[in-house]
C-alpha positions in Angstrom: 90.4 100.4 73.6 91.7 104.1 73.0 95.0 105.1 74.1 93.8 108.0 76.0 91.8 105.7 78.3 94.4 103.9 79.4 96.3 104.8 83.3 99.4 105.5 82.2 102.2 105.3 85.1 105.5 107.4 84.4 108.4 105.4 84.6 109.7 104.7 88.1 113.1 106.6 88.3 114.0 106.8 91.8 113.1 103.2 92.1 115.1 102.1 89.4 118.0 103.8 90.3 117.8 103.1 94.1 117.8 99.5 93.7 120.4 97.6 96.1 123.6 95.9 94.3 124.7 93.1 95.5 122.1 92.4 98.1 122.2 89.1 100.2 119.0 88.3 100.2 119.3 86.2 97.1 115.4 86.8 96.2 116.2 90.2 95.6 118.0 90.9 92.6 119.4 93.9 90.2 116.9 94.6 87.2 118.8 96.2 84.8 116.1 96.1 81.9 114.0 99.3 82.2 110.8 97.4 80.5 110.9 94.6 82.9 111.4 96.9 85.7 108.7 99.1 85.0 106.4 95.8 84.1 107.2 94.5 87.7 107.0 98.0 89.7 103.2 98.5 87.9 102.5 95.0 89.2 103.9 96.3 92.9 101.9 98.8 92.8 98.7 97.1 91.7 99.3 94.5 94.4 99.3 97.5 97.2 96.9 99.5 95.6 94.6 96.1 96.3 96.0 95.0 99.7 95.3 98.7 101.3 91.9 98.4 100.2 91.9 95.0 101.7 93.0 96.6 105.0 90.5 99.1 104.6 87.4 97.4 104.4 88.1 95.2 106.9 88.4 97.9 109.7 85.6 99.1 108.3 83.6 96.0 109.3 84.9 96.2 112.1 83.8 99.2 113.3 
């Protein structure tokens, strides 16, 4: 596969940066790696991407 096919997603700094420290929910935690971070926000976004058009066609249907 070329390189210039490929989606490529700038990395995520507001995200990043805005992530809550020390929050006490203890299935939310800091990611201080970059590359993981960005690996998991792509996968977020992916998962959203799919669940609003999910939403979508259903209210389509049932229209």
């Amino acid at each position: 596969m070329f390189e210039r096919d490929l989606a490529r997603v700038r990395f995520p700094w507001v995200a990043f940066i805005s992530q809550p420290i020390g929050h006490p929910d203890p299935q939310i935690k800091l990611i201080i790696n970059p590359a993981k971070f960005q690996k998991l926000y792509q996968i977020w976004l992916l998962e959203n991407c799919l669940r609003y058009e999910t939403r979508s066609e259903d209210s389509s249907r049932s229209i």
